[in-house]
N, C-alpha and C positions, 0 to 999 in steps of 0.2 A: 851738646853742651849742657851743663850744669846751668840752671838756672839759678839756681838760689844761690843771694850774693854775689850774680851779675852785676854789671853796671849799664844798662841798657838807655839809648838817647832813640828817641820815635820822633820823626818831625810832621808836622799835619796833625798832632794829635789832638785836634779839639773835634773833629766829627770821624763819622765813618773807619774805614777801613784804620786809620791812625789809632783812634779812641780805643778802639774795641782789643786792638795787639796792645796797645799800655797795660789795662785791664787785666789781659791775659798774663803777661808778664809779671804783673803785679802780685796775681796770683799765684805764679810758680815761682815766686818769691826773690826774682828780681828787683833791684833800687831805679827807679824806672823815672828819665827827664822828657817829658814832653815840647815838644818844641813846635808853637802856632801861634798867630798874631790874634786871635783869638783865644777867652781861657778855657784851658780844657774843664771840662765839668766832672774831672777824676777825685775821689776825695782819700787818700791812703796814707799812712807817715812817712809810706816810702815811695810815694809821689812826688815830684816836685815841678811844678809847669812854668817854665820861660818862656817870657814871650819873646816873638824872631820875627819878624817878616824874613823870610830866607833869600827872599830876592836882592836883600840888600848885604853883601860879604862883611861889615861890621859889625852889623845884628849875631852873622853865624857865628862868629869869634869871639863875642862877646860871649855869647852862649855856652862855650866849648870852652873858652878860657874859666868859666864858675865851674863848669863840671871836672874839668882837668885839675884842677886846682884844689880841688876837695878830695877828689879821689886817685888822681895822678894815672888814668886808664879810664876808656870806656872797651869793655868784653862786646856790648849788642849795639852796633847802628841800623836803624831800620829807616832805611831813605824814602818816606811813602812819599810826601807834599807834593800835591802835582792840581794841576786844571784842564779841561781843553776848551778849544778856539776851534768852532769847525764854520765851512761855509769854502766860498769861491775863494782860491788864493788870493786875487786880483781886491778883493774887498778885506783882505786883512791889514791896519792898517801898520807900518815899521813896529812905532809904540806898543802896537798890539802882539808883534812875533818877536821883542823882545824881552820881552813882560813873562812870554808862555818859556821862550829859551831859558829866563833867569830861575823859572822857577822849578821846571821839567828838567834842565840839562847841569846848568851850573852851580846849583846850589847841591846836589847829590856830589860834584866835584869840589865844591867847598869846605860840604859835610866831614867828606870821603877823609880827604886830606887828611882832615884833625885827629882823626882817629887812627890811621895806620901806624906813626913813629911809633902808639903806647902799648899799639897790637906786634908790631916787629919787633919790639923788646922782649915781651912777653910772651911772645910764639906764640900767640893763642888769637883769637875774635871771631867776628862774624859779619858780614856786613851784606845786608839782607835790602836790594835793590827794588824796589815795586816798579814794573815796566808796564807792559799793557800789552792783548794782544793785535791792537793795532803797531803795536812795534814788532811784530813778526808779520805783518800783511796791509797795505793798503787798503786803504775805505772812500768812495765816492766823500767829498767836503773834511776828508780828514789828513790833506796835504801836512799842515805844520803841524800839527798833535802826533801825528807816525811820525814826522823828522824826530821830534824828540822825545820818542820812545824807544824807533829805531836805534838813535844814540845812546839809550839808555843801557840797549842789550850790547848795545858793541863797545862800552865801555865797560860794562861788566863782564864779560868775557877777555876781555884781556885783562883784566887788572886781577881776575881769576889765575890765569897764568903769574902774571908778574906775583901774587902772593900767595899762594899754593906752599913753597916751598920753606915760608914763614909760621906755618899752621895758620892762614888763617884763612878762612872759608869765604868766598865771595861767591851770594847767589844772586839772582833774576826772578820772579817769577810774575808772567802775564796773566793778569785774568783779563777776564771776559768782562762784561757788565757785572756793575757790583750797585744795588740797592743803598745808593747814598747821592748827596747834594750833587755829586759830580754833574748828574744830568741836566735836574735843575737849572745851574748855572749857565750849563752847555744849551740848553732852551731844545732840547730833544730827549724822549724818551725810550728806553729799548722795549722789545715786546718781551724779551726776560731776565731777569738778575738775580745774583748769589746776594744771600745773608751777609752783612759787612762781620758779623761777630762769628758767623761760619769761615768766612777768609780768613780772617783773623787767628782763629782756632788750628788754623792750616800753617800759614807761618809761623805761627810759636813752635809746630810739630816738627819745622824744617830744622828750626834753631836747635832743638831738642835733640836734631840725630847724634850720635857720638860724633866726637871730635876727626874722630879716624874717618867718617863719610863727610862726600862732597857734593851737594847738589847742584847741578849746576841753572840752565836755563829751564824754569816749567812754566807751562800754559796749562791754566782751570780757565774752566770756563761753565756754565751758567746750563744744567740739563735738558 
């Protein structure tokens, strides 16, 4: 895909793995919306950052309705926003595995939505899924973080089928540990991780293939 004069929507984009694909985008001359409840620290003319908590479907619409509206199509959704919860299932508490669904599973569904009518008109998009490779394999304490990444991959492979035939491109890709807050927050740290501005560099390259190529599920991971 043609970047320059994209309309590309990144959500999570105030740190890591988010940040660093606006950036990029911005660069290959994409009009690029950031979407985090946090503000992103991007400074560009062709920036603009909304603030969303994504866990809450008002917020997303709210968000999608400014950018629809201005531009009447988004070309790039890049679904990063995500957290994990790990530990003994039995000590997660409802609030807590609702909180991780709304943000891991159903807000990529809310995102998703907004975007397809303007990419089915248009025959054309891209909609660029961040999974994990704990969504391709179980991990000791990562019961509900794999539920919904698991999810992640088996909604993006069908919805791959269902819009294939609209030109518009629906990937996955898992990585591995990635060198951002994520861990922090998760109160564990891996013994190695990718550059978040190196992953980054990696999905702009996917978005980049011709229109005519379809990637579908990829796992990187961390050398």
């Amino acid at each position: 895909m043609e970047l320059k004069g994209s309309i590309a929507v990144v959500t999570g984009s105030s740190t890591g793995i988010g940040y660093h694909t606006a950036r990029l985008l911005l660069e290959k001359g994409a009009e690029v919306y950031g979407l985090s409840r946090r503000a992103t620290a991007v400074r560009h003319d062709r920036f603009h950052w909304l603030q969303c908590d994504v866990t809450i479907a008002e917020e997303i619409d709210r968000a999608f309705d400014a950018v629809l509206e201005r531009h009447g199509c988004v070309d790039i959704l890049v679904n990063n926003a995500g957290f994990g919860l790990f530990g003994d299932l039995e000590t997660l508490q409802p609030d807590e595995w609702h909180r991780l669904l709304a943000t891991n599973l159903t807000a990529v569904f809310l995102c998703t939505r907004r975007v397809i009518p303007s990419m089915k008109e248009r025959r054309r998009g891209m909609i660029l899924n961040i999974g994990s490779v704990a969504g391709k394999r179980g991990f000791k304490g990562g019961a509900a973080y794999s539920a919904t990444k698991f999810a992640i991959n088996g909604l993006s492979e069908s919805l791959m089928d269902d819009l294939r035939e609209f030109g518009i491109r629906v990937s996955c890709v898992n990585p591995g540990s990635v060198e951002t807050e994520f861990f922090d927050r998760a109160g564990m740290q891996p013994k190695k991780a990718m550059d978040p501005a190196h992953l980054a560099g990696f999905l702009v390259s996917i978005i980049e293939l011709p229109d005519s190529m379809l990637p579908d599920q990829i796992t990187v991971r961390p050398l």
